[in-house]
matplotlib code that plots the C-alpha trace (Angstrom):
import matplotlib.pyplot as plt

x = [90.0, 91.4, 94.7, 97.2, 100.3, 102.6, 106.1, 109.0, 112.4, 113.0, 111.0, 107.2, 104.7, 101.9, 99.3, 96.0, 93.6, 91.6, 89.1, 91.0, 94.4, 96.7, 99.4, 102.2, 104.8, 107.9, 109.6, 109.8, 107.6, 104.5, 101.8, 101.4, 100.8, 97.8, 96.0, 96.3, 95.2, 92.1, 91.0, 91.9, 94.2, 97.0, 97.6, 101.2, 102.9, 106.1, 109.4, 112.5, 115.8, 118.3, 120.7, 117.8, 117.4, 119.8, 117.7, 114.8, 114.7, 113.5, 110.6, 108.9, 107.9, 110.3, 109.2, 111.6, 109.4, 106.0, 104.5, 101.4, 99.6, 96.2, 93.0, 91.5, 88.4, 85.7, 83.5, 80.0, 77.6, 74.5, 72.0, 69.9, 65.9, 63.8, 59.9, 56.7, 54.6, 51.3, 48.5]
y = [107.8, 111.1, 112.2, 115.3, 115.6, 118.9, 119.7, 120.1, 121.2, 118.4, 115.7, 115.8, 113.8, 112.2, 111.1, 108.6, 108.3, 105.7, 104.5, 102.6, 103.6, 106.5, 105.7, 108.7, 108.0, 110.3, 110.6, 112.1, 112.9, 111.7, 113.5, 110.6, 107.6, 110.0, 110.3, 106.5, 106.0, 108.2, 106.7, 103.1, 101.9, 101.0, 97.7, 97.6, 100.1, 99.6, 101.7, 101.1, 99.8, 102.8, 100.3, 100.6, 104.5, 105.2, 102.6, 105.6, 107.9, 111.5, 112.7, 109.1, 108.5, 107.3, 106.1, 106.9, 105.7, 104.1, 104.4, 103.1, 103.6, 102.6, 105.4, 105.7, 105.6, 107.9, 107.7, 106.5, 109.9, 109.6, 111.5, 114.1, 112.9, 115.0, 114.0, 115.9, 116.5, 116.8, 118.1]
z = [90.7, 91.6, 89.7, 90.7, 89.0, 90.5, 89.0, 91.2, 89.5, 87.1, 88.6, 88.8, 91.1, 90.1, 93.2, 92.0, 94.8, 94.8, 97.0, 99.4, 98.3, 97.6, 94.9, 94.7, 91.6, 91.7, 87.9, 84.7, 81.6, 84.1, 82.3, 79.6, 82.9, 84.0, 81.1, 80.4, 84.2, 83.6, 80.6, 82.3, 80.0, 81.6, 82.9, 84.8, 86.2, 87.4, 88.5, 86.0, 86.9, 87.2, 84.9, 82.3, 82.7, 79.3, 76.8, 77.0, 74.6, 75.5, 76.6, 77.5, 81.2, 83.4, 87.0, 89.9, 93.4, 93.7, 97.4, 97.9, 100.9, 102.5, 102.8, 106.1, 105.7, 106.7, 109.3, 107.9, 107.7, 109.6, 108.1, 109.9, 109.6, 110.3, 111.3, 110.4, 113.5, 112.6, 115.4]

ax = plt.figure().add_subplot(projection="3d")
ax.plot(x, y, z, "-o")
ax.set_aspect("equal")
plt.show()
């Protein structure tokens, strides 16, 4: 897994690549889910209600989007071989 997290005014994104997929999370405080995520242990992520916003206190993550979208997937290398000629 791949993780980028950038900072844009008072929201930051947080991208996770894996190999098939490409999850992007939009929120606040995201620094916490992608240290969890590297060390694998998180088991459910999940965006919160905005009714649910006000019952988290300061400073703990708050997811705002989750996109997920599907990696295309490279073409398979072919490796040059080269031969020995001998005479």
């Amino acid at each position: 897994m791949f993780a980028e997290l950038t900072s844009g005014g008072d929201e930051q994104n947080l991208k996770l690549v894996f190999a098939a997929h490409e999850v992007s999370i939009r929120g606040h405080y995201l620094r916490r889910i992608e240290t969890v995520m590297q060390r694998m242990e998180l088991s459910l992520l999940t965006k919160l209600p905005s009714s649910q916003r006000n019952l988290i206190t300061e400073g703990q993550p708050v997811i705002l989007e989750i996109v997920v979208t599907e990696v295309e997937s490279q073409p398979n290398r072919v490796e040059n071989k080269s031969r020995s000629l001998s005479s």
